[in-house]
C-alpha positions as CSV (number, residue, x, y, z in Angstrom):
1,X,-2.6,15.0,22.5
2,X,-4.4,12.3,24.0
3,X,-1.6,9.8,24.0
4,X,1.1,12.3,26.3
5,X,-2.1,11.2,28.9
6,X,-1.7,7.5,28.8
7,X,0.2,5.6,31.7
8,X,4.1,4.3,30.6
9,X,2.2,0.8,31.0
10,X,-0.6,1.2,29.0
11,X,1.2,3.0,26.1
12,X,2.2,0.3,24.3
13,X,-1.7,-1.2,24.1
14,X,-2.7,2.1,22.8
15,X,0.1,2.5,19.8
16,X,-0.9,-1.3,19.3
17,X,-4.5,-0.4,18.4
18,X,-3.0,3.0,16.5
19,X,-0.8,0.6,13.9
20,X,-3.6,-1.9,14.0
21,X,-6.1,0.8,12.5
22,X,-3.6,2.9,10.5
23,X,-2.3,0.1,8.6
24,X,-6.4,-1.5,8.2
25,X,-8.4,1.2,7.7
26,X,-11.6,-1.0,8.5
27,X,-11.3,-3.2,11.3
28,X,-14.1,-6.2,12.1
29,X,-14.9,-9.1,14.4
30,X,-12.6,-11.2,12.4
31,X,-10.3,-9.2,10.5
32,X,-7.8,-8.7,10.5
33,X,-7.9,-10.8,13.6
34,X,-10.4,-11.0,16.3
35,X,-8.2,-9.1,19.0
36,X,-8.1,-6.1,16.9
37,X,-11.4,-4.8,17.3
38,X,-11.7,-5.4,21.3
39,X,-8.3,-3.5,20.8
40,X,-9.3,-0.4,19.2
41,X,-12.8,-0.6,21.5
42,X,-10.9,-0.1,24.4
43,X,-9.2,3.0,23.0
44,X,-11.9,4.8,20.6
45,X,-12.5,7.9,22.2
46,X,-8.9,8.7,22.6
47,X,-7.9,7.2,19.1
48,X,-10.6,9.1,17.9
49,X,-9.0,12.9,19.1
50,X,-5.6,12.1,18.6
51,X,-6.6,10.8,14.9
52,X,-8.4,13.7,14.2
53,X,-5.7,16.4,15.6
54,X,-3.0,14.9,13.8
55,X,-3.7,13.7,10.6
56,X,-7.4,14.9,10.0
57,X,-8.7,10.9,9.7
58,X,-12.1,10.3,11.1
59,X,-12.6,7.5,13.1
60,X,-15.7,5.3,13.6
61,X,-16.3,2.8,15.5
62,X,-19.3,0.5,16.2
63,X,-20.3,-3.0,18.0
64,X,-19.1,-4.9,14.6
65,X,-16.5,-2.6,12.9
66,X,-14.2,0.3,13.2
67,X,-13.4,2.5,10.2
68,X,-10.9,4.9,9.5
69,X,-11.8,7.9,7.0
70,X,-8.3,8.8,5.5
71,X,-7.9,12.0,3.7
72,X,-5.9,11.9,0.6
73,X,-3.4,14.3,-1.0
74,X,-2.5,12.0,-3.7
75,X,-3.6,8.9,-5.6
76,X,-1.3,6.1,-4.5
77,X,-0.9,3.9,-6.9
78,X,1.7,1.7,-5.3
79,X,-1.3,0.0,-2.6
80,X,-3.5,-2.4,-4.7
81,X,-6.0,-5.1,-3.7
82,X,-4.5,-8.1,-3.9
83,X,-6.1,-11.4,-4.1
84,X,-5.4,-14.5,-1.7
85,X,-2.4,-15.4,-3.0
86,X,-0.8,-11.8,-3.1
87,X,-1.9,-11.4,-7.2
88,X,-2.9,-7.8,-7.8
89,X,-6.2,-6.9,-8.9
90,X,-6.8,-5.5,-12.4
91,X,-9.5,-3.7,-13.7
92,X,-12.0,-6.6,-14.5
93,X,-11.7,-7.6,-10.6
94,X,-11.9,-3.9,-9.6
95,X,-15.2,-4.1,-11.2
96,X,-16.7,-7.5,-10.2
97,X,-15.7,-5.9,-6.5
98,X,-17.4,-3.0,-6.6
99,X,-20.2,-4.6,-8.3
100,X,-20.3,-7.6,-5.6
101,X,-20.7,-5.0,-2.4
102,X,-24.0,-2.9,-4.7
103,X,-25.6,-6.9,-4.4
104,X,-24.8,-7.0,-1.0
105,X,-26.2,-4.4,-0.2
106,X,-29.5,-5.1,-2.0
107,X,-29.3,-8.6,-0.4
108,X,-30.8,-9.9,2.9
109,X,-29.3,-12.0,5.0
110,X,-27.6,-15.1,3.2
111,X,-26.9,-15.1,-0.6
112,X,-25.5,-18.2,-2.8
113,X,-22.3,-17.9,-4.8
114,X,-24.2,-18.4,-7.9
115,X,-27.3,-16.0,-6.9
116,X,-24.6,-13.4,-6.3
117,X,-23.0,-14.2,-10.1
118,X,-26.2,-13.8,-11.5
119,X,-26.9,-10.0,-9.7
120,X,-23.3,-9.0,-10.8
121,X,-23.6,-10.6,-14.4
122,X,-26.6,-8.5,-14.6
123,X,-25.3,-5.5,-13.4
124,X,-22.0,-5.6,-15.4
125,X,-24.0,-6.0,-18.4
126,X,-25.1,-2.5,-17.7
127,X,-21.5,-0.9,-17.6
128,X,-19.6,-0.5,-21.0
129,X,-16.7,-2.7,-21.0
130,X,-17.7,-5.0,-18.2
131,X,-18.9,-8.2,-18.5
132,X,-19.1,-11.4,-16.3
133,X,-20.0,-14.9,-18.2
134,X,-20.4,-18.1,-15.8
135,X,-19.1,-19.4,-18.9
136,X,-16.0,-18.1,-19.4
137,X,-13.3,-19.9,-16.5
138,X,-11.3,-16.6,-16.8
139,X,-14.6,-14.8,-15.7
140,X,-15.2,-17.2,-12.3
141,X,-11.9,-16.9,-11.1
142,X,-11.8,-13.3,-11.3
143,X,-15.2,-12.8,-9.6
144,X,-14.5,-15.6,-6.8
145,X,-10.9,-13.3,-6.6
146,X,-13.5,-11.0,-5.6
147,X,-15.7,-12.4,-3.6
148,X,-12.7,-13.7,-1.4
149,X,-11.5,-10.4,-0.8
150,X,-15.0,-9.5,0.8
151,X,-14.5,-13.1,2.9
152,X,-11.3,-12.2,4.0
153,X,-12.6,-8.5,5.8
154,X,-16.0,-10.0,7.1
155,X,-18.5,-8.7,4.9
156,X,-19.4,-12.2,3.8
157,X,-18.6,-15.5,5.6
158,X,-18.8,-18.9,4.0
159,X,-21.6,-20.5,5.6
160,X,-21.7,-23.9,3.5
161,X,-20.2,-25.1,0.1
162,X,-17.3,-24.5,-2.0
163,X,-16.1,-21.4,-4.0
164,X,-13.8,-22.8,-5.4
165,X,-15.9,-25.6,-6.7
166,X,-18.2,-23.6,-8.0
167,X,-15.3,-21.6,-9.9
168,X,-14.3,-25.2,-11.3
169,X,-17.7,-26.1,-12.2
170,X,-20.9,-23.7,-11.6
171,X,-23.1,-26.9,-11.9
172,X,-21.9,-29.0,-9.7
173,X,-20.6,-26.1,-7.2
174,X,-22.2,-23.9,-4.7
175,X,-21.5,-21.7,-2.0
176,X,-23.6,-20.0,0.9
177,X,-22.8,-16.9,2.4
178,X,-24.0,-15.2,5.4
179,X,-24.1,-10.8,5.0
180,X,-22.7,-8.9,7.3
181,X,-24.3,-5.7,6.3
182,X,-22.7,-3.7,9.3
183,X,-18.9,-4.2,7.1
184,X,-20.8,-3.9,4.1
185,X,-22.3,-0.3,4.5
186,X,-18.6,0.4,6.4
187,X,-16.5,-1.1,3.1
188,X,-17.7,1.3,0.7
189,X,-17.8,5.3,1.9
190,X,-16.5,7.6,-0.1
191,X,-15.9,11.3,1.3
192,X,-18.0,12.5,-1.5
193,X,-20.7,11.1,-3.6
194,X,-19.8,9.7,-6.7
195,X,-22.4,10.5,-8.7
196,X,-21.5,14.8,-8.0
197,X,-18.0,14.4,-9.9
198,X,-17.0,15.3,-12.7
199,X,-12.8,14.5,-11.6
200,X,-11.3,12.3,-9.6
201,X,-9.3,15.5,-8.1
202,X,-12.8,15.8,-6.1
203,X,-11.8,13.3,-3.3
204,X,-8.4,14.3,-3.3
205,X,-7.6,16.6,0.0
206,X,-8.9,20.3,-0.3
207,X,-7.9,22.1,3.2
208,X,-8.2,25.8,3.3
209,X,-6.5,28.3,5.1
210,X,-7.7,30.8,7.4
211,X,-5.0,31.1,10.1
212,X,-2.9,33.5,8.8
213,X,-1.4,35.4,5.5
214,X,2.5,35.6,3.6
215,X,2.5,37.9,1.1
216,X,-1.2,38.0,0.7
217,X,-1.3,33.9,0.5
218,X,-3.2,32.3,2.8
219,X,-1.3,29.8,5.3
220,X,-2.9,27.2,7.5
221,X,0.0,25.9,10.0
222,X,-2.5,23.3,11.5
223,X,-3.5,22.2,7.6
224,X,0.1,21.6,7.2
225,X,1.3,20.5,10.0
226,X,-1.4,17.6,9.2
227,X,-0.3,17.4,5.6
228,X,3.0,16.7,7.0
229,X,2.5,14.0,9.3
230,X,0.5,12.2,6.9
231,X,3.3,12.0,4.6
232,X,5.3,10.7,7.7
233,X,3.0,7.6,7.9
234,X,2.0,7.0,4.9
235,X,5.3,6.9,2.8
236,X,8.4,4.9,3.5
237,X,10.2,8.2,3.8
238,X,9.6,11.7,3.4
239,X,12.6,13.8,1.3
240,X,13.1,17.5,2.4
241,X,13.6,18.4,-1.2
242,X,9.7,17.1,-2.6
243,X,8.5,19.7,0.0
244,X,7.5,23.4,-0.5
245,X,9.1,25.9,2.2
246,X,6.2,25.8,4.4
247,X,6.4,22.0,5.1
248,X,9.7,22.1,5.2
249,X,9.4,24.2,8.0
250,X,6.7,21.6,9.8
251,X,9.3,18.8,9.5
252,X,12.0,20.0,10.9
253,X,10.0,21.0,13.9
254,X,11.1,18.3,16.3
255,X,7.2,17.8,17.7
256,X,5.7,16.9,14.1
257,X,7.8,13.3,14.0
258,X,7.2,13.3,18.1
259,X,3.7,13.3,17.8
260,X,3.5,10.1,15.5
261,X,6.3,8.6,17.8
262,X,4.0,9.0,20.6
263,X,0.8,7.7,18.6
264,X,2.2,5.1,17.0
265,X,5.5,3.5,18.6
266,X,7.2,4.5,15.4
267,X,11.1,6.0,15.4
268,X,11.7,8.6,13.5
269,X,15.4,8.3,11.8
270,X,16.1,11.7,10.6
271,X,19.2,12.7,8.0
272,X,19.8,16.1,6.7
273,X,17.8,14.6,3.6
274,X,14.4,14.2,5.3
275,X,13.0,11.4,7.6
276,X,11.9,8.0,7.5
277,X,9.4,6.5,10.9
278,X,11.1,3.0,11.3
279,X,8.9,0.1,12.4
280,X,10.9,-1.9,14.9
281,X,7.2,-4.3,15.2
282,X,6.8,-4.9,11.6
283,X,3.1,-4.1,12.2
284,X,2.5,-1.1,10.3
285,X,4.8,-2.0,7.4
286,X,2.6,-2.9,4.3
287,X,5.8,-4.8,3.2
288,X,8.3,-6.2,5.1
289,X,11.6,-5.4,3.9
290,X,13.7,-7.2,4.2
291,X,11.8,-10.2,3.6
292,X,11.8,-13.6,2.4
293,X,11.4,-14.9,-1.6
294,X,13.4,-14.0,-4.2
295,X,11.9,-11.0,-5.1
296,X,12.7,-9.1,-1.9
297,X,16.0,-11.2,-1.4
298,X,16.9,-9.9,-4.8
299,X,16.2,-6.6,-3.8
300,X,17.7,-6.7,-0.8
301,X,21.0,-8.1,-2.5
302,X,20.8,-5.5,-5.4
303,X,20.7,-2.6,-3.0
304,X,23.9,-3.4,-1.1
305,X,25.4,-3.7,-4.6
306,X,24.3,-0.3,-5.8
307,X,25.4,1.0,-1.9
308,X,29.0,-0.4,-2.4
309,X,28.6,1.2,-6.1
310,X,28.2,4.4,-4.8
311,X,30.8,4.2,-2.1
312,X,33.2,2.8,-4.1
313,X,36.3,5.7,-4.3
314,X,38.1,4.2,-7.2
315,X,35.5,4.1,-9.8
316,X,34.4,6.6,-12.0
317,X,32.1,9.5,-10.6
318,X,28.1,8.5,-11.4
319,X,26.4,11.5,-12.8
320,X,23.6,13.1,-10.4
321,X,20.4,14.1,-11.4
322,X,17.4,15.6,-9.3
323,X,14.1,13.9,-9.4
324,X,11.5,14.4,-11.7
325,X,8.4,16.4,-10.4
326,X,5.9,14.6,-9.2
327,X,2.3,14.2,-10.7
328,X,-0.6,12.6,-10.7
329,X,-2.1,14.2,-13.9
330,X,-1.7,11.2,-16.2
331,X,-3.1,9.2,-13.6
332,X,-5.9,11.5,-12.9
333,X,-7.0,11.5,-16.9
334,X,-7.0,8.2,-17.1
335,X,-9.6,7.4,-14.2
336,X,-11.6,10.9,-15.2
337,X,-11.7,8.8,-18.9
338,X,-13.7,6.1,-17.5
339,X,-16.1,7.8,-15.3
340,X,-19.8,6.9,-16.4
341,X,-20.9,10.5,-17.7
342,X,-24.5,9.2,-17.9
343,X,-24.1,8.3,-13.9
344,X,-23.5,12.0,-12.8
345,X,-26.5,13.9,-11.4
346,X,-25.4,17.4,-13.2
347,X,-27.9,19.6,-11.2
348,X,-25.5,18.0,-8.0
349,X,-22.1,17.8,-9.2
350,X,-19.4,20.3,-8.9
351,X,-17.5,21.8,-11.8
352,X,-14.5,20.4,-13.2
353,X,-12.2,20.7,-10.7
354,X,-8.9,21.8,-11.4
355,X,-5.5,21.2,-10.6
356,X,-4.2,23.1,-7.1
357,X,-1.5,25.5,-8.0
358,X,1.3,25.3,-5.1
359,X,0.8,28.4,-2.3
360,X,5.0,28.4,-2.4
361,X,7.8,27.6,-4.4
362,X,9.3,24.3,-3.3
363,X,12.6,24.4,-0.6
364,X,15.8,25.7,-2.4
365,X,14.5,25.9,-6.1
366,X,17.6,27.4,-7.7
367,X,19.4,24.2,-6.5
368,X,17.1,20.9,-6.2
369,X,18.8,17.8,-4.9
370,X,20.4,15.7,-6.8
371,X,20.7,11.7,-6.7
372,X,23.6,9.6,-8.4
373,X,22.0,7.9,-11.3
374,X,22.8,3.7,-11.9
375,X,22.0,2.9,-15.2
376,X,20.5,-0.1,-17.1
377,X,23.2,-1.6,-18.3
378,X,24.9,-1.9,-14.9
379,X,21.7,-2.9,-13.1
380,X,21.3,-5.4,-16.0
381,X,24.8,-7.0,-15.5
382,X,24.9,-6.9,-11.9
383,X,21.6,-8.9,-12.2
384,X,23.4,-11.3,-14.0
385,X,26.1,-11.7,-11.9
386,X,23.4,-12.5,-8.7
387,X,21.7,-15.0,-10.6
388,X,25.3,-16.7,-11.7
389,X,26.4,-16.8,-8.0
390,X,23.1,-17.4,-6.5
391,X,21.0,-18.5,-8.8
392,X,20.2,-22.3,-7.5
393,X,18.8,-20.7,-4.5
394,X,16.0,-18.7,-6.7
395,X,12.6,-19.4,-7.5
396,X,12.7,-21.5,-10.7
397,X,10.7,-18.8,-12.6
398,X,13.3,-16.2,-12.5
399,X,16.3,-18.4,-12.9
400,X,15.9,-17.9,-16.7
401,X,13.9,-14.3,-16.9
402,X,16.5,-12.4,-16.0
403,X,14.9,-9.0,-17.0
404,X,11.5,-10.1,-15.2
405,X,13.8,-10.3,-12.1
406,X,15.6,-7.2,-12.5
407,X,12.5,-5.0,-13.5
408,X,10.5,-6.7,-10.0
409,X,13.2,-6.0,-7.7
410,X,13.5,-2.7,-9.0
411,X,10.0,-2.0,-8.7
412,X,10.3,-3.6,-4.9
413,X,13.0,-1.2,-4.2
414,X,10.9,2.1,-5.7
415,X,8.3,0.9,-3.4
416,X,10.2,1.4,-0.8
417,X,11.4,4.7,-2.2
418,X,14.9,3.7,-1.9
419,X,15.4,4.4,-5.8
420,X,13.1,5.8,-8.3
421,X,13.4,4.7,-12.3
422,X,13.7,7.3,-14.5
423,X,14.8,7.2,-18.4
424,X,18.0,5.2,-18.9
425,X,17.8,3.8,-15.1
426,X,17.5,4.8,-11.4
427,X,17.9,7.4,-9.1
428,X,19.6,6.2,-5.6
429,X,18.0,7.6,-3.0
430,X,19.5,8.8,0.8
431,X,17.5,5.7,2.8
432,X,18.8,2.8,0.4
433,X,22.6,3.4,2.6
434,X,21.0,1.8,5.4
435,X,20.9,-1.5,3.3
436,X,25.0,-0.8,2.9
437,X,27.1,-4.2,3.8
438,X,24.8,-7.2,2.6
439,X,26.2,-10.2,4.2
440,X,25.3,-13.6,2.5
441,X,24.9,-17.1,3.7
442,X,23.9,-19.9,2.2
443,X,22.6,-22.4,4.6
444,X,22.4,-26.0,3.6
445,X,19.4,-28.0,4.3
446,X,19.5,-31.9,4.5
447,X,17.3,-33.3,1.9
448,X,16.7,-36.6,4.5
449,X,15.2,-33.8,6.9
450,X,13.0,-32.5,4.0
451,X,12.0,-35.6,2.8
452,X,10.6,-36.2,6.4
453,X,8.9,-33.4,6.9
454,X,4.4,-33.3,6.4
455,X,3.8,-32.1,3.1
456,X,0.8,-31.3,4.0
457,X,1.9,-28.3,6.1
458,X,2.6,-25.0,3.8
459,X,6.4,-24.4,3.4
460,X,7.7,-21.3,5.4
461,X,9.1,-19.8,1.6
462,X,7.9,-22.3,-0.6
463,X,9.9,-20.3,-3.6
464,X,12.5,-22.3,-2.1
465,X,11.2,-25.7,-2.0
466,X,13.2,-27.1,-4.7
467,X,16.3,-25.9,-3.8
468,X,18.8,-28.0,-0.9
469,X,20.4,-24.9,-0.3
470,X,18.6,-21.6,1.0
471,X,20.3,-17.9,1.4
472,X,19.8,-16.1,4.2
473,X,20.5,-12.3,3.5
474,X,20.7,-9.8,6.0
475,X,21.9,-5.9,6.7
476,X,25.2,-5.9,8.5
């Protein structure tokens, strides 16, 4: 491992430029700042083994960008695009994106805002169930959502104008872009070609082994040994009982959470129920936890209530249930349903792939783990009894919605994998006891101080704004 090489004072430059392309994926001049890519310059050719030996990813990097080729073992659902102001893409903006980067790369140097439109508009008009009308406000703001996303990473950058005048009123509005066509060719590179599948199981992770035989089944130690640590850094936390007995194994060998330790600065925090790699930066984290906003303040409030819940020696026994198995059939169907059939080059593609069967039986079958279950009605009333006690404090939105805010802070917290929702409420999961003993404060602000201060500077948590009083909530 390249990194065991690297002086004690240089180590912490090279895990820098690990989390910095880990948590990226593409890297450029300006994104997602311009000391990144100098960063990862410096250390390519070492990022580049130690990437490779560890989790399998293939590293690029040029002049203008640096790219990291992930391999997947499952769709991840819980990682969207999100637009400027942290709104999720849906399927319409999906579409206008991938559209936007075929322009591109059809374009030649500089393209207008509306010249681009026009190349999508006609392009979507091509696609069943796509459709982009200058018309249609709706249509503008999804496309500039777009087209913003592409600003943000460097494959286009504003060069005169206004997008969001145009988005108000194409006639009167314009925008110039210059191409980068170095981040455009790097944006879009699938492992496979599109156009040979038939499923989107084909650019799912496929790893053969050769290295040796159990019981006449083939077993790869270096396959999963990979297979492992990618878990390790790409999920909150890994749970001894979702892996089968040849993982298992990798885990608990003290060198597979070493190895990203050394790589990426990470700390692993192990518990007989699996691990979980800590970010003491908050630079690999794709969400910050806790954070600030109601939302995650919610969260973070909800959890120590279900914590003290479950400690809680005087109340009745919660029943325990194990998790459901995992699958990503449902979600596979539904993206297989709206591949373009007439797109495929038949004499090219593969066959239908089909689902990999498991080499093993997972860890302890007879006896999976089991999770105390907190159920709706509880979650529901304990919601209530937040918003009565701190209430004032929240976002005026979810003052009144109370099952909006129960239903998002749940969904923050089975982000995080510190519960996971199943029919009548939640699972509670090992890691959620490290958010045990909430402690709240409620710090007044002086509305003379507010009323002083430049509104023209963006509030630090402007869910707040309204409110004289702030909480501050933090893990004992």
């Amino acid at each position: 491992m390249r990194a065991r090489e690297i002086t004690p004072l240089a180590l912490d430059s090279y895990q820098r430029a690990a989390r910095v392309i880990l948590s990226n994926h593409l890297v450029t001049t300006s994104y997602p700042d311009r000391a990144a890519l100098p960063l990862l310059r410096r250390w390519a050719t070492e990022l580049r083994d130690d990437l490779l030996d560890l989790f399998g990813y293939r590293l690029e990097v040029t002049e203008t960008t640096a790219r990291l080729f992930t391999v997947s073992d499952r769709l991840n659902p819980s990682a969207p695009a999100q637009t400027a102001t942290e709104r999720t893409f849906d399927r319409t903006r999906y579409s206008y994106l991938a559209l936007c980067l075929a322009a591109l790369g059809r374009a030649g140097n500089q393209i207008t805002l509306s010249e681009l439109a026009d190349h999508v508009a006609a392009d979507a008009a091509q696609v069943d169930g796509v459709e982009l009308s200058t018309d249609r406000g709706a249509d503008r703001d999804a496309f500039v959502d777009a087209v913003g996303w592409l600003g943000v990473r460097g494959a286009i950058a504003l060069a005169d104008g206004d997008a969001n005048g145009w988005a108000s009123n194409p006639e009167a509005g314009e925008a110039l872009y210059d191409i980068d066509r170095s981040v455009v060719v790097a944006l879009f590179r699938p492992p496979r070609a599109l156009q040979h599948l038939h499923s989107i199981r084909g650019l799912l992770a496929a790893e053969t082994s050769q290295a040796a035989e159990e019981d006449g089944v083939p077993v790869d130690a270096k396959a999963i040994g990979r297979r492992v640590r990618r878990a390790l850094v790409e999920r909150p936390v890994v749970l001894a009982g979702e892996l089968d007995q040849h993982e298992l194994i990798a885990l608990a060998q003290p060198k597979t959470a070493s190895d990203v330790e050394m790589l990426t600065g990470l700390v692993a925090e192990r518990r007989a129920e699996g691990i979980a790699m800590i970010d003491p930066t908050g630079r690999l984290s794709d969400v910050r936890f806790p954070s600030t906003g109601t939302i995650a303040q919610v969260a973070l409030l909800l959890a120590g209530e279900i914590a003290d819940r479950i400690l809680d020696v005087d109340a009745p026994e919660l029943p325990k249930l194990p998790l459901p198995p995992e699958s990503d059939d449902h979600l596979i169907e539904q993206l297989d349903a709206a591949i373009p059939e007439a797109g495929i080059f038949e004499d090219l593609a593969d066959e239908d792939a089909e689902p990999v069967e498991p080499t093993s039986e997972p860890a302890d079958p007879e006896e999976p783990a089991t999770y105390p279950l907190i159920d709706d009605t509880w979650l529901a009333d304990k919601i209530t009894e937040l918003v009565d006690q701190f209430g004032r404090t929240f976002a005026a939105q979810w003052q009144a919605d109370h099952n909006g805010l129960r239903k998002q802070s749940l969904g923050l917290l089975q982000r995080l994998r510190l519960t996971h929702a199943v029919p009548g409420g939640v699972l509670v999961l090992p890691v959620l006891a490290r958010y045990r003993d909430v402690v709240v404060n409620v710090r007044e602000r002086d509305p003379l101080i507010d009323f002083a201060v430049d509104n023209s500077a963006p509030e630090p948590s402007s869910e707040f704004s309204g409110s004289t009083e702030e909480p501050e909530v933090e893990n004992a």
